[in-house]
C-alpha positions, 0 to 999 in steps of 0.5 A: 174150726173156721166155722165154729169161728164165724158161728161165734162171730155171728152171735156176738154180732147179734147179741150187740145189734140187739142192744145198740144203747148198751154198747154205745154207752159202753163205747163212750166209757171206754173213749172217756176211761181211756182219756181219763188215763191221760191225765195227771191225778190232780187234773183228774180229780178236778176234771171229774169233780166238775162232772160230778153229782155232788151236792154243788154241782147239783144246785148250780148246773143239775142238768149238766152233771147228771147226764155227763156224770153217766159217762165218766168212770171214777178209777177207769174199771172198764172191763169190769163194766164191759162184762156187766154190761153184756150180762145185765144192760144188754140182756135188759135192752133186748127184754124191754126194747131200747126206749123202756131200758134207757128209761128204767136206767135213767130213772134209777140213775136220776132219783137214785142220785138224789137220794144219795146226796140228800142223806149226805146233805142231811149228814152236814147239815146234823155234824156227821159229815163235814161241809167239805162234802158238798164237793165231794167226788160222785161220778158213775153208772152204778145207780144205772146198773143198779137199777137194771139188775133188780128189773131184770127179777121180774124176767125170770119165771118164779120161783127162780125169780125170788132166787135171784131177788134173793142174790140181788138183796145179798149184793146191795143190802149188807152195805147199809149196815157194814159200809153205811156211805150216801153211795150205799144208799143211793146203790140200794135206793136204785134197786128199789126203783127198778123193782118199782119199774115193774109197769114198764115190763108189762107186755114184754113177751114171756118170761125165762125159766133158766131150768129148762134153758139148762135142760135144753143145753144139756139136751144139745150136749148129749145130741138129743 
């Protein structure tokens, strides 16, 4: 058991060592999830809007509100990321290296954050929203996450990859018509950006054929 244990503690260390920018960001958010559980609702609400990447602070301080917007979590949901992490971040870091996953991430997170607010800022601009929207509360990593994910399509070997493109689509498209929020844009938009980062993916080793992975699970099962 002691042996198992220590196996599985290895493992777990080397599956983080091999992606040190998605567990250090993960770090962060936990550091800033658990500060934000410190403060009062209405301080909140005011502290994150002034990191927000709302149409304001993005003609005032752009900069400023897109890098400390990818550090806070609007409603504290860490777990949740910390499993999406492992399961998409980290396995992108380890596919691409450090420097082409950070750049996939923030040019998803980046462009895609434009795009959302330039259809809000549309929306006022025609009466579909109010002006009050330009303050309008927009922190987060999911643009970021987004991005990643659809990336990772071209990880897997076809046809399996259209399976998962498939899953991907399911995931970000139906909210353009049920949800039809800038954030729904930006969420779909980000996808769209990571499936464009399909030059940042040349060179990267061979690709991964989840059918033989399981035959060889099954194989190590059945002592073969």
């Amino acid at each position: 058991m002691r042996t198992q244990l220590r196996r599985a503690g290895r493992a777990v260390a080397g599956y983080v060592r091999a992606a040190p920018g998605t567990y250090i960001w993960l770090a962060a958010l936990l550091v800033t999830t658990v500060l934000l559980h410190h403060m009062s609702s209405d301080f909140e609400n005011d502290f994150l809007r002034q990191r927000s990447t709302n149409i304001h602070e993005l003609t005032t301080n752009p900069i400023r509100v897109l890098i400390s917007s990818a550090f806070w979590i609007d409603g504290g949901g860490w777990l949740s990321y910390a499993v999406l992490y492992s399961v998409f971040h980290a396995q992108a870091e380890r596919w691409l290296g450090t420097a082409r996953w950070l750049l996939v991430a923030l040019t998803a997170h980046v462009l895609a954050t434009y795009m959302s607010e330039g259809v809000l800022a549309w929306g006022i601009r025609h009466g579909l929203a109010p002006h009050s929207a330009v303050n309008t509360l927009d922190v987060g990593v999911s643009y970021a996450l987004a991005g990643v994910v659809a990336v990772l399509t071209y990880r897997i070997v076809a046809p399996w990859r259209y399976v998962y493109l498939a899953g991907v689509l399911a995931v970000y498209v139906p909210p353009l018509f049920t949800g039809r929020t800038f954030t729904d844009v930006g969420h779909f938009t980000a996808v769209l950006i990571g499936l464009a980062c399909y030059p940042v993916t040349w060179g990267r080793g061979t690709t991964w054929d989840p059918a033989a992975s399981a035959r060889r699970w099954r194989g190590r099962g059945t002592g073969r």
